[in-house]
SELUM-450652 format. One record per residue (C-alpha): x, y, z; residue in one letter. Coordinates in steps of 0.02 Angstrom, whole numbers, always signed. Layout:
BEGIN
<rec c1="X" c2="Y" c3="Z" residu="A"/>
...
This chain:
BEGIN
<rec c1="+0" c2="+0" c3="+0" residu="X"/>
<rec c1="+56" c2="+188" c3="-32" residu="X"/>
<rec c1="+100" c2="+313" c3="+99" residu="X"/>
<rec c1="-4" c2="+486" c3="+150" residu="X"/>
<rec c1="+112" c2="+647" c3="+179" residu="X"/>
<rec c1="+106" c2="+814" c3="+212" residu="X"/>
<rec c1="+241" c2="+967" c3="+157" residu="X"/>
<rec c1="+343" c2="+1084" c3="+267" residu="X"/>
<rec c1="+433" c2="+1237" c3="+209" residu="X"/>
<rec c1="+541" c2="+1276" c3="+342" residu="X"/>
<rec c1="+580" c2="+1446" c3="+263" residu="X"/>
<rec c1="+406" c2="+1480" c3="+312" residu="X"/>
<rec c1="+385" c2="+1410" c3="+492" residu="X"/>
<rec c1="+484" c2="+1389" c3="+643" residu="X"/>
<rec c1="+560" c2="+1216" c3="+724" residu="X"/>
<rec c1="+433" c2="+1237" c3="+849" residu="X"/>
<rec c1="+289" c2="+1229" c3="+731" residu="X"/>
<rec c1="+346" c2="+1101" c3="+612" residu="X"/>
<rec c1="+357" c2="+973" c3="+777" residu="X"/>
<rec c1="+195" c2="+1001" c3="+807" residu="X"/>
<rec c1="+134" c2="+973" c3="+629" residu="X"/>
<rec c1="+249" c2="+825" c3="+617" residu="X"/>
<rec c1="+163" c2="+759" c3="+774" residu="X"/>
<rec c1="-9" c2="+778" c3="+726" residu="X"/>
<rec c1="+30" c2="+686" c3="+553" residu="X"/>
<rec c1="+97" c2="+562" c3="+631" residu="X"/>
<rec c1="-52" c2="+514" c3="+751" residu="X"/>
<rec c1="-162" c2="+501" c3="+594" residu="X"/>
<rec c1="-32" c2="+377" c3="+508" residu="X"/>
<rec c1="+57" c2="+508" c3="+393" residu="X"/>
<rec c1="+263" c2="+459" c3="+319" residu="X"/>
<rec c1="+297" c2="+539" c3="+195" residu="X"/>
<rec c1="+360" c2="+709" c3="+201" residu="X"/>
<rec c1="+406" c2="+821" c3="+43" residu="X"/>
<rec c1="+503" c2="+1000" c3="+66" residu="X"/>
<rec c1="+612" c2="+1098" c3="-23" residu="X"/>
<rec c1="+772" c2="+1172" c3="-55" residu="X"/>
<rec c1="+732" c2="+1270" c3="-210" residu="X"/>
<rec c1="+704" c2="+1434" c3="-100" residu="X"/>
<rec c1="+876" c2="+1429" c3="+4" residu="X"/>
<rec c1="+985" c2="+1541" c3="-123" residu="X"/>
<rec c1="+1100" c2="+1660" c3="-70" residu="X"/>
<rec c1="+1176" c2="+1675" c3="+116" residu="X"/>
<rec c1="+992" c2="+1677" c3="+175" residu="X"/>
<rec c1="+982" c2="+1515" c3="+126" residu="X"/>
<rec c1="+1118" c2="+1443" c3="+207" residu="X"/>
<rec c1="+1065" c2="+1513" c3="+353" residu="X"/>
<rec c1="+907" c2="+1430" c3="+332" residu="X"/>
<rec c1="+966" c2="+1261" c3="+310" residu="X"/>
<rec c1="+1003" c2="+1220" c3="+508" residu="X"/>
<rec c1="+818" c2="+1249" c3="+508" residu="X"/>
<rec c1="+779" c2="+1130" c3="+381" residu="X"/>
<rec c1="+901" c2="+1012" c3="+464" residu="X"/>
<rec c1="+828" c2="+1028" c3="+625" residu="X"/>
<rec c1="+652" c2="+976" c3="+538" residu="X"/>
<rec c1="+713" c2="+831" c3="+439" residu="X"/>
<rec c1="+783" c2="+764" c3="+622" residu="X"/>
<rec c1="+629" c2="+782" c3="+694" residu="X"/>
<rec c1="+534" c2="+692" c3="+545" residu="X"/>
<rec c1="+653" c2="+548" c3="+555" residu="X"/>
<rec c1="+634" c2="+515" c3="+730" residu="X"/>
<rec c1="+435" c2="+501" c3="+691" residu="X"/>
<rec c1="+461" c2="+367" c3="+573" residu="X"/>
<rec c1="+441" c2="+495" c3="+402" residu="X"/>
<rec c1="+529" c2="+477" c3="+249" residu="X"/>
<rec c1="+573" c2="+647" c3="+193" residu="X"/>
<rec c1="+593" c2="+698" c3="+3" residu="X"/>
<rec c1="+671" c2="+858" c3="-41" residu="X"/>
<rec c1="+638" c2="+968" c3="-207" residu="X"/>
<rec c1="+788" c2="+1014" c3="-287" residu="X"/>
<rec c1="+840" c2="+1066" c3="-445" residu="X"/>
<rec c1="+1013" c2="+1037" c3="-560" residu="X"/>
<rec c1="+1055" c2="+1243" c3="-547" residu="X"/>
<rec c1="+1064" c2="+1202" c3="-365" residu="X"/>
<rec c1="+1176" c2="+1067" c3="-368" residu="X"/>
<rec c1="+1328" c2="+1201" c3="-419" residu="X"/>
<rec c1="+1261" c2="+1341" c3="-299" residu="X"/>
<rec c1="+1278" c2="+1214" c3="-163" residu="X"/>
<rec c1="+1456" c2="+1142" c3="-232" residu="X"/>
<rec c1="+1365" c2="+980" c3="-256" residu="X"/>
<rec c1="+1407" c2="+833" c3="-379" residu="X"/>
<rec c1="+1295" c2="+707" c3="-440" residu="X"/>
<rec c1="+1437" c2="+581" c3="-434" residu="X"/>
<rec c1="+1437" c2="+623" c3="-226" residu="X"/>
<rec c1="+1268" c2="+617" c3="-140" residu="X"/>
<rec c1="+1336" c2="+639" c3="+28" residu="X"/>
<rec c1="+1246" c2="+815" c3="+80" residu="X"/>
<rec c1="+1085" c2="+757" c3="+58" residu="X"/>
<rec c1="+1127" c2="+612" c3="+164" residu="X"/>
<rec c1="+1193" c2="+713" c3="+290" residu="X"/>
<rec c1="+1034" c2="+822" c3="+295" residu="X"/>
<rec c1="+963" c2="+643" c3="+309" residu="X"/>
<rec c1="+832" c2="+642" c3="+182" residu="X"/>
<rec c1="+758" c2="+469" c3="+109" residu="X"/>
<rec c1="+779" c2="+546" c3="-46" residu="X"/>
<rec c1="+772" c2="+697" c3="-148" residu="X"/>
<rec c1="+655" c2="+755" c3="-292" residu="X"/>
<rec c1="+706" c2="+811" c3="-453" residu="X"/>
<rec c1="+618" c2="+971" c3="-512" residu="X"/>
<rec c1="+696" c2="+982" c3="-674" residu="X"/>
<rec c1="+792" c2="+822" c3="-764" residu="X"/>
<rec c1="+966" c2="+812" c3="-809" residu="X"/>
<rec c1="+1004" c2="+706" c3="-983" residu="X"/>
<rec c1="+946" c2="+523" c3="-912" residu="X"/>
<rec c1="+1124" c2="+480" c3="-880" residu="X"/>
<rec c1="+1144" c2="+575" c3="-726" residu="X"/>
<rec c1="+979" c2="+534" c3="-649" residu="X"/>
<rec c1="+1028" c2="+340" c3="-676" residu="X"/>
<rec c1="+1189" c2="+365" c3="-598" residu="X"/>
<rec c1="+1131" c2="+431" c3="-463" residu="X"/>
<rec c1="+1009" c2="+278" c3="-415" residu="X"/>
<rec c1="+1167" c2="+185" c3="-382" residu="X"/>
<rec c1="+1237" c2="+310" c3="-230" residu="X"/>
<rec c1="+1295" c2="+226" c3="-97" residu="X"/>
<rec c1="+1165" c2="+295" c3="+30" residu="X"/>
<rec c1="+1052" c2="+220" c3="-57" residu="X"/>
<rec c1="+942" c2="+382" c3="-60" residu="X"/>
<rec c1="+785" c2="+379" c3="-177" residu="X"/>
<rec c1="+807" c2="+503" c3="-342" residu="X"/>
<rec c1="+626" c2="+549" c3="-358" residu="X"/>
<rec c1="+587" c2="+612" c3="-520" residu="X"/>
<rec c1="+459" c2="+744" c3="-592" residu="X"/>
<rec c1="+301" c2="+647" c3="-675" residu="X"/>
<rec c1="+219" c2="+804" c3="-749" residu="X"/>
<rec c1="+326" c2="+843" c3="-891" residu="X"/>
<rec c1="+242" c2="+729" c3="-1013" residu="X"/>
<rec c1="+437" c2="+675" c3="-1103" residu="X"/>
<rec c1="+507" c2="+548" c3="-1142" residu="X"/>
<rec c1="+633" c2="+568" c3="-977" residu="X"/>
<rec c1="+583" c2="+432" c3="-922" residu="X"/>
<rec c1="+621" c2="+311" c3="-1037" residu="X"/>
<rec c1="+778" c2="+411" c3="-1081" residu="X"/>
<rec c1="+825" c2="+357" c3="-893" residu="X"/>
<rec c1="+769" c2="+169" c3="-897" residu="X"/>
<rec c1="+898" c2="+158" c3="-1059" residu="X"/>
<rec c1="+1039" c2="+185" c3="-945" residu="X"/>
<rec c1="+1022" c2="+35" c3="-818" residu="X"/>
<rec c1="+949" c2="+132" c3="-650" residu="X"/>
<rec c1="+941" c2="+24" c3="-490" residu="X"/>
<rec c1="+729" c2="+28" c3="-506" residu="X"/>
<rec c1="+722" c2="+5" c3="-304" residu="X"/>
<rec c1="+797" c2="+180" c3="-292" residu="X"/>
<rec c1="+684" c2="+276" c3="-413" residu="X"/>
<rec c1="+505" c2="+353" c3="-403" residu="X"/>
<rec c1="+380" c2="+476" c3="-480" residu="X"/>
<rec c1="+295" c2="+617" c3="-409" residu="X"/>
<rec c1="+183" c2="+751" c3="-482" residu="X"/>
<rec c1="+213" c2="+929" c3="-467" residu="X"/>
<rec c1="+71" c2="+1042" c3="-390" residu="X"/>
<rec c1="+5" c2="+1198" c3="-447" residu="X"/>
<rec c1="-20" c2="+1368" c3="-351" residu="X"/>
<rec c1="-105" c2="+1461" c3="-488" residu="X"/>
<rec c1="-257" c2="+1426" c3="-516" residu="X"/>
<rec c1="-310" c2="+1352" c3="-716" residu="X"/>
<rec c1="-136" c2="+1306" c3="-717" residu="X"/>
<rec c1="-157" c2="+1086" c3="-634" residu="X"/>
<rec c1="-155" c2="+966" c3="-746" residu="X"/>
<rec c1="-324" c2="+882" c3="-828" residu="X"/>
<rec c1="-367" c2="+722" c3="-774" residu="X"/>
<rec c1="-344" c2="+615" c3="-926" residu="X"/>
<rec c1="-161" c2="+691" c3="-959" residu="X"/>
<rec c1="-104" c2="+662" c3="-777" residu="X"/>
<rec c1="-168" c2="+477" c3="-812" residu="X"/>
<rec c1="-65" c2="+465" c3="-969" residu="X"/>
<rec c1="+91" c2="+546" c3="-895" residu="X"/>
<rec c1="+77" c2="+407" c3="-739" residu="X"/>
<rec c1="+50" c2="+249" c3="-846" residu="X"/>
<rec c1="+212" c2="+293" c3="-926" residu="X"/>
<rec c1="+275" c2="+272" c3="-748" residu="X"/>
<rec c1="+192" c2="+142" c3="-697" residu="X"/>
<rec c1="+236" c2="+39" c3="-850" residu="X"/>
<rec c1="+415" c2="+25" c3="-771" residu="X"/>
<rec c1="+339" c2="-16" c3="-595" residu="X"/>
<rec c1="+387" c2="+136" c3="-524" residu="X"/>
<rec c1="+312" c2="+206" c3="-355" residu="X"/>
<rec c1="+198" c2="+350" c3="-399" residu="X"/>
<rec c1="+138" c2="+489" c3="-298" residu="X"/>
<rec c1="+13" c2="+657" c3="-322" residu="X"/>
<rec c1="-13" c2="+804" c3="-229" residu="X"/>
<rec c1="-203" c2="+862" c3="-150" residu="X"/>
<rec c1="-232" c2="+1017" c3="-72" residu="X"/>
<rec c1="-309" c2="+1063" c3="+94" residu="X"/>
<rec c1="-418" c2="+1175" c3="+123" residu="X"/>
<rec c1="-359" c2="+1232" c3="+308" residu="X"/>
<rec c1="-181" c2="+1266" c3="+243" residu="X"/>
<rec c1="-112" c2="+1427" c3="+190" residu="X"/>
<rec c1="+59" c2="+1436" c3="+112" residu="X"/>
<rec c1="+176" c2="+1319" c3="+6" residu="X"/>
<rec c1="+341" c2="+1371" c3="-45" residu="X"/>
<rec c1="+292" c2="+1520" c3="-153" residu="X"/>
<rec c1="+193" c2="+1684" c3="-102" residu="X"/>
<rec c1="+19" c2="+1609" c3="-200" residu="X"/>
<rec c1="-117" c2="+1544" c3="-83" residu="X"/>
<rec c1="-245" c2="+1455" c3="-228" residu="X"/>
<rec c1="-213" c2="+1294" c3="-161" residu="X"/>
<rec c1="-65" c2="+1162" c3="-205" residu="X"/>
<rec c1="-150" c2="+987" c3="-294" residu="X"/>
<rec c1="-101" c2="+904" c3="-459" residu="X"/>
<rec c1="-269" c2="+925" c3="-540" residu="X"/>
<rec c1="-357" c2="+1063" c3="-556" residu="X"/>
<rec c1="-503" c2="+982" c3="-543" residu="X"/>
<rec c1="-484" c2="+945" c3="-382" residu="X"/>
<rec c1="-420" c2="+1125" c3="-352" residu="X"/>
<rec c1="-578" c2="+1147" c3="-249" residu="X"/>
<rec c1="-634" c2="+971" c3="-197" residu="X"/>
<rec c1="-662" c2="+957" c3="+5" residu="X"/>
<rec c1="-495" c2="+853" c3="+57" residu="X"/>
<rec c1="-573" c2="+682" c3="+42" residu="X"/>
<rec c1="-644" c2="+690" c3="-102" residu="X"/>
<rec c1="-471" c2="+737" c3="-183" residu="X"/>
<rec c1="-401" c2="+569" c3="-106" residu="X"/>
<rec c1="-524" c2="+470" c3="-183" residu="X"/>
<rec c1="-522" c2="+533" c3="-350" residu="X"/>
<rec c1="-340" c2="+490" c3="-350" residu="X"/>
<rec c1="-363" c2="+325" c3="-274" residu="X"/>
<rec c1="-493" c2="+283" c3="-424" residu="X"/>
<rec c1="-377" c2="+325" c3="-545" residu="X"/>
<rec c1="-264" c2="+181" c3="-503" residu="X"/>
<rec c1="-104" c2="+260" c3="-550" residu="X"/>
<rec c1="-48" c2="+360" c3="-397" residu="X"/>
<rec c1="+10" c2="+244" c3="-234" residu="X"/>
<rec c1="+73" c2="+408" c3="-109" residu="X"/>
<rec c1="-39" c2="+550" c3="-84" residu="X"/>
<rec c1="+33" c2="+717" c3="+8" residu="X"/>
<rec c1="-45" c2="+868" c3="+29" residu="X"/>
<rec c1="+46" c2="+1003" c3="-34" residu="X"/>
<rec c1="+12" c2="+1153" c3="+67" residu="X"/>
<rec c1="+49" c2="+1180" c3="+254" residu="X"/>
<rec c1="-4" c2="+1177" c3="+378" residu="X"/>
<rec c1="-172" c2="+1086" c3="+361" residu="X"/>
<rec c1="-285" c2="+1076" c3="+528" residu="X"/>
<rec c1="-320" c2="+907" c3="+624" residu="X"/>
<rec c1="-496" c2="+904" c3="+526" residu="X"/>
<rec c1="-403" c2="+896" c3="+347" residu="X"/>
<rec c1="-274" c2="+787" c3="+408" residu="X"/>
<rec c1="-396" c2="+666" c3="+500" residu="X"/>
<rec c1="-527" c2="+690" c3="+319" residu="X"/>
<rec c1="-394" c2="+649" c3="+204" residu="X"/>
<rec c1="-300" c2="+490" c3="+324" residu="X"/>
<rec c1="-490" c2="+413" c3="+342" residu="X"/>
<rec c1="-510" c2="+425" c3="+156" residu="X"/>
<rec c1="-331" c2="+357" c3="+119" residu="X"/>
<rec c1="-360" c2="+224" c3="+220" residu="X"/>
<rec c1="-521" c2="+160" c3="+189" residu="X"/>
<rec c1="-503" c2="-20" c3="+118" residu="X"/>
<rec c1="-579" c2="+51" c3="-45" residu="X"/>
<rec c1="-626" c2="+227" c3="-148" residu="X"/>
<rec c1="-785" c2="+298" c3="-78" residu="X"/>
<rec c1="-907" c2="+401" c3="-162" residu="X"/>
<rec c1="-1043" c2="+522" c3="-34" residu="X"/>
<rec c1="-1202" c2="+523" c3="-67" residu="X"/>
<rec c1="-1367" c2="+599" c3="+19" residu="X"/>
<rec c1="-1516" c2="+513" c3="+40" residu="X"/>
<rec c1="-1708" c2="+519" c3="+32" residu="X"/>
<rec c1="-1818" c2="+549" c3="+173" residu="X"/>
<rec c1="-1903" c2="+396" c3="+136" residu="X"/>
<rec c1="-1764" c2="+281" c3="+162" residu="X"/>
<rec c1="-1805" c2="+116" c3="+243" residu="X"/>
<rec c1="-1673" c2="+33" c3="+374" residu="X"/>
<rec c1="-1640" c2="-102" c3="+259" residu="X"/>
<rec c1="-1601" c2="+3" c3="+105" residu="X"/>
<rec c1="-1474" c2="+111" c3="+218" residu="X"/>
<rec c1="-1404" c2="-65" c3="+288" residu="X"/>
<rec c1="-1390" c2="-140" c3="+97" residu="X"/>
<rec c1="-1311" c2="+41" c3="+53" residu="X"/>
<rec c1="-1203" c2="+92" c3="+181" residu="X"/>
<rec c1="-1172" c2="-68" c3="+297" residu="X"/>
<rec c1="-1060" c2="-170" c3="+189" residu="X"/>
<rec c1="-940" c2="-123" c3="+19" residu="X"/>
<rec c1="-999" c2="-152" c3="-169" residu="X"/>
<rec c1="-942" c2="-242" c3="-309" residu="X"/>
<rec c1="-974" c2="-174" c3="-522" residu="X"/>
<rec c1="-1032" c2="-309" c3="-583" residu="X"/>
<rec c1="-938" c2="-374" c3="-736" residu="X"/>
<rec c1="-1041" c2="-384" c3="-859" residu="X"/>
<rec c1="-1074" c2="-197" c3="-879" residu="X"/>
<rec c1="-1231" c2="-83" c3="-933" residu="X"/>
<rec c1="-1228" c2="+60" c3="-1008" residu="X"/>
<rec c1="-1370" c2="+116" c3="-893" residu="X"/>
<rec c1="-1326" c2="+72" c3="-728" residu="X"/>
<rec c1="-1172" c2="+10" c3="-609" residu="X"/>
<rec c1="-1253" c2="-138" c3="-520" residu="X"/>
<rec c1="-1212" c2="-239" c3="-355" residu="X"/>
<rec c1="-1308" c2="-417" c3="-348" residu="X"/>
<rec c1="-1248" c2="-465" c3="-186" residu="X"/>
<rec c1="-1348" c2="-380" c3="-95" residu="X"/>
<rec c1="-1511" c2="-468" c3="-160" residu="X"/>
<rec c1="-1441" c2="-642" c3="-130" residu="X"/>
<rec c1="-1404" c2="-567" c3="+64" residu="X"/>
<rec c1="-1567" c2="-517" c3="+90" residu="X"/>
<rec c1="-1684" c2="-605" c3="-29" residu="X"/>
<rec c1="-1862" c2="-636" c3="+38" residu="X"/>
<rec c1="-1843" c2="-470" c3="+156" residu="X"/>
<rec c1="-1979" c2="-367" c3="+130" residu="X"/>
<rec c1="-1926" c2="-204" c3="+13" residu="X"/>
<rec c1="-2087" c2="-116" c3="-22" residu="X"/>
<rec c1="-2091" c2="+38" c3="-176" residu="X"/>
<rec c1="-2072" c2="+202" c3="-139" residu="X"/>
<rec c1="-1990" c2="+349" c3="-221" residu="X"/>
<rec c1="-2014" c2="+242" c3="-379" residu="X"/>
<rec c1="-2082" c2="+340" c3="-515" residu="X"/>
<rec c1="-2020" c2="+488" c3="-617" residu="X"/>
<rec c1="-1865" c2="+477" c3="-710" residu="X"/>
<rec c1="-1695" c2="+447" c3="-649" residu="X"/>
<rec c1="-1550" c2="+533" c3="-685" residu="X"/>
<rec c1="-1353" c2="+508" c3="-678" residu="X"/>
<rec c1="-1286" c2="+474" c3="-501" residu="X"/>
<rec c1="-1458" c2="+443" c3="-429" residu="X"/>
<rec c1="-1424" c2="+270" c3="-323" residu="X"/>
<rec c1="-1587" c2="+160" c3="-328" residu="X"/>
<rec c1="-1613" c2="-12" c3="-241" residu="X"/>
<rec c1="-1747" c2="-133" c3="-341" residu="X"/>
<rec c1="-1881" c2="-157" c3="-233" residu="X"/>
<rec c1="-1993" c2="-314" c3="-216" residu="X"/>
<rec c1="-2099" c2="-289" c3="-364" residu="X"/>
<rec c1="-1955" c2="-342" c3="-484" residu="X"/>
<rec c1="-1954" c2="-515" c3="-382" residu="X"/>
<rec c1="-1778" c2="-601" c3="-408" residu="X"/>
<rec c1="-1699" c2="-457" c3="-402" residu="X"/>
<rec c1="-1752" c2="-371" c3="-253" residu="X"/>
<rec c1="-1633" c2="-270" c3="-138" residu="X"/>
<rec c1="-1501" c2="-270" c3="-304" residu="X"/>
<rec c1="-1423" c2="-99" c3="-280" residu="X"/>
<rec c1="-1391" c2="+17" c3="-421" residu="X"/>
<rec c1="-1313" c2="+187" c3="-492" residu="X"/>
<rec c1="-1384" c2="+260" c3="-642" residu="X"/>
<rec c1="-1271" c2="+298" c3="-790" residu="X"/>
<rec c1="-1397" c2="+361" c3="-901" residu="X"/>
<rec c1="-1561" c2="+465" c3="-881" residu="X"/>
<rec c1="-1682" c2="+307" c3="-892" residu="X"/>
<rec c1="-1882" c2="+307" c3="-838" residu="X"/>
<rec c1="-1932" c2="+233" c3="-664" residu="X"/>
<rec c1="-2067" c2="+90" c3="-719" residu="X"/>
<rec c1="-2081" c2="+80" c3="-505" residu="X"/>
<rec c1="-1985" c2="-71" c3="-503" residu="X"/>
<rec c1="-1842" c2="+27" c3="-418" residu="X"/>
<rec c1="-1840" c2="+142" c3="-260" residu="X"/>
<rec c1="-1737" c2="+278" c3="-265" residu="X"/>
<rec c1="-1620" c2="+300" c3="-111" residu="X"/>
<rec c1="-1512" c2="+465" c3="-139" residu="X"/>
<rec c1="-1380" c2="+555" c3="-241" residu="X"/>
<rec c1="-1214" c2="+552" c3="-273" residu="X"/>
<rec c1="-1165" c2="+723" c3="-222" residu="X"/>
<rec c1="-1103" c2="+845" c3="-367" residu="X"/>
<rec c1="-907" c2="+816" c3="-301" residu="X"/>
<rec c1="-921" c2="+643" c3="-291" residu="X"/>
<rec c1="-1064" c2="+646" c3="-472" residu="X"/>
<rec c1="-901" c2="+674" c3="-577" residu="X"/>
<rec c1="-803" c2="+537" c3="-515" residu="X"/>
<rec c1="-926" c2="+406" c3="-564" residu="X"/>
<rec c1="-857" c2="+379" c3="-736" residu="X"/>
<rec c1="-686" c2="+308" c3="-638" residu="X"/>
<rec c1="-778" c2="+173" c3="-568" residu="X"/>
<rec c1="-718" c2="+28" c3="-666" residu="X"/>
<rec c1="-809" c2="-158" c3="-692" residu="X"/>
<rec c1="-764" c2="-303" c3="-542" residu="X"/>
<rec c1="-703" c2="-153" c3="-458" residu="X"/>
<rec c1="-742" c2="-140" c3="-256" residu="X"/>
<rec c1="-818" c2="+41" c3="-189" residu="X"/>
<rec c1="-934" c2="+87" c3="-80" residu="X"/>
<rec c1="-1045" c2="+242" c3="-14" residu="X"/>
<rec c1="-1049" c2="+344" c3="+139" residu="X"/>
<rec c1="-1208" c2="+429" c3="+205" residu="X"/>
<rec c1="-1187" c2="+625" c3="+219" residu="X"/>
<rec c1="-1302" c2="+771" c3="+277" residu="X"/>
<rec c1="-1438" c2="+843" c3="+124" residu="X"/>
């Protein structure tokens, strides 16, 4: 299973307040932790860096793995040599991200330092880098993806095109990971507050839902949230939603609702059927669970419309207590009872839900 992270900028905060983030993370089963060095230029910078040293203790004594953005112009302000990886393992970071690439040489070398630091590398460029880097023989164990984020807003990527840019990635079985953004924080390393995810689509997604989404897109294994410092509600939201044994979509639900629809919707998780409409997303277990309970109509005429999530009632006989998500605007015959709505966050991450693929729903206030 992937890790959950958060970010610290210790340009930004003091040693004092980065412990206490670190600590709260922690308690809610955060690892990972990105930060960067991109900002410490100049004699400022240097100064800076027994900060950032001071942080990257702390993280490792709470069991994190820290990653740390850099980028090649760096490496000669800082006197460093990609043949000699020995600052960053003296700052004791797990490894250190990329920004920008080298030629695919260097970045292979590098997966063979002697630390045996991770070389993390930037997934959002769309290139061919990648395979660039494969062609030179790069110990695989030692070399990851990650996303960038976005502060601006407009500027994430889409959805399909982060997909595409991952599956090159994952073709090589590389570990992946994506940044969300919480809504509680309010700085990341540069003077923009919009928010720091991947996609901008999720840009202004409550916390879990952003998790989810990336979870149903089945190319991204760590999830960190970007900006800092997120409250105890975001980072609690986002762990519960990481760690849920599978994605979750919210939904609201009629007045009408009988205990046994809420138990057949909410009680237990739900499998796509295989063999898949066009119409609907359907889950036959539940009407082999509970066949001969009595599932009277109700709510069951009109017409139904995408997202709505129905359960067949005991009119339709053998298939009683089948739960259901319509696809397509179809007529209700009164054979089916509708039972709520996806909400409109969760509406557009229907069309990730794949066939034979596990889910399930979660009850939330009209």
């Amino acid at each position: 299973m992937g890790k959950l992270g958060i970010s610290l900028y210790p340009e930004q905060t003091t040693v004092p307040q980065a412990t206490a983030y670190l600590e709260a993370a922690q308690q809610f089963g955060y690892r990972r932790l990105f930060t960067s060095l991109l900002q410490l230029s100049g004699d400022h910078g240097r100064d800076q860096l027994a900060v950032f040293k001071a942080v990257v203790a702390k993280a490792n004594q709470l069991g994190f793995q820290t990653i740390v953005d850099i980028a090649p112009p760096l490496f000669k302000e800082l006197g460093i040599d990609y043949h000699d990886l020995s600052f960053f393992h003296d700052l004791g970071v797990w490894g250190l991200r990329l920004d920008e690439g080298f030629t695919g040489q260097e970045e292979a070398l590098m997966t063979h330092n002697q630390y045996g630091l991770k070389i993390e590398l930037n997934m959002s460029a769309g290139t061919n880098a990648i395979d660039a880097i494969m062609s030179f023989g790069p110990r695989r164990s030692n070399l990851l993806g990650c996303h960038n984020f976005y502060p601006q807003e407009y500027t994430g990527l889409g959805d399909d095109r982060m997909v595409a840019y991952s599956q090159k990635f994952r073709r090589y079985g590389l570990q992946t990971a994506a940044f969300i953004s919480a809504p509680s924080a309010d700085h990341g390393p540069w003077p923009v507050s919009e928010g720091l995810p991947t996609l901008e689509s999720d840009r202004h997604r409550s916390i879990a839902s952003q998790v989810h989404h990336l979870r149903l897109t089945e190319v991204i294994d760590d999830v960190l949230i970007g900006n800092a410092l997120a409250n105890e509600a975001d980072l609690k939201a986002a762990a519960l939603a990481f760690f849920c044994p599978y994605p979750t979509l919210r939904m609201t639900t009629e007045p009408a609702l009988a205990d046994l629809e809420a138990k057949i919707a909410f009680s237990e998780a739900h499998l796509y059927r295989g063999d898949a409409s066009d119409y609907l997303i359907r889950d036959t277990q539940p009407r082999v669970r509970y066949a001969g309970q009595p599932l009277p109509a109700h709510d069951a005429t009109g017409t139904l419309h995408r997202g709505d999530v129905v359960v067949v009632n005991e009119t339709y006989k053998r298939y009683a207590g089948e739960l259901q998500i319509v696809l397509r605007d179809l007529p209700n015959d009164g054979r089916r009872n509708k039972i709520g709505q996806l909400t409109d966050e969760d509406l557009a991450l229907l069309s990730l839900l794949k066939p034979w693929r596990t889910f399930m729903l979660k009850r939330v206030a009209n």
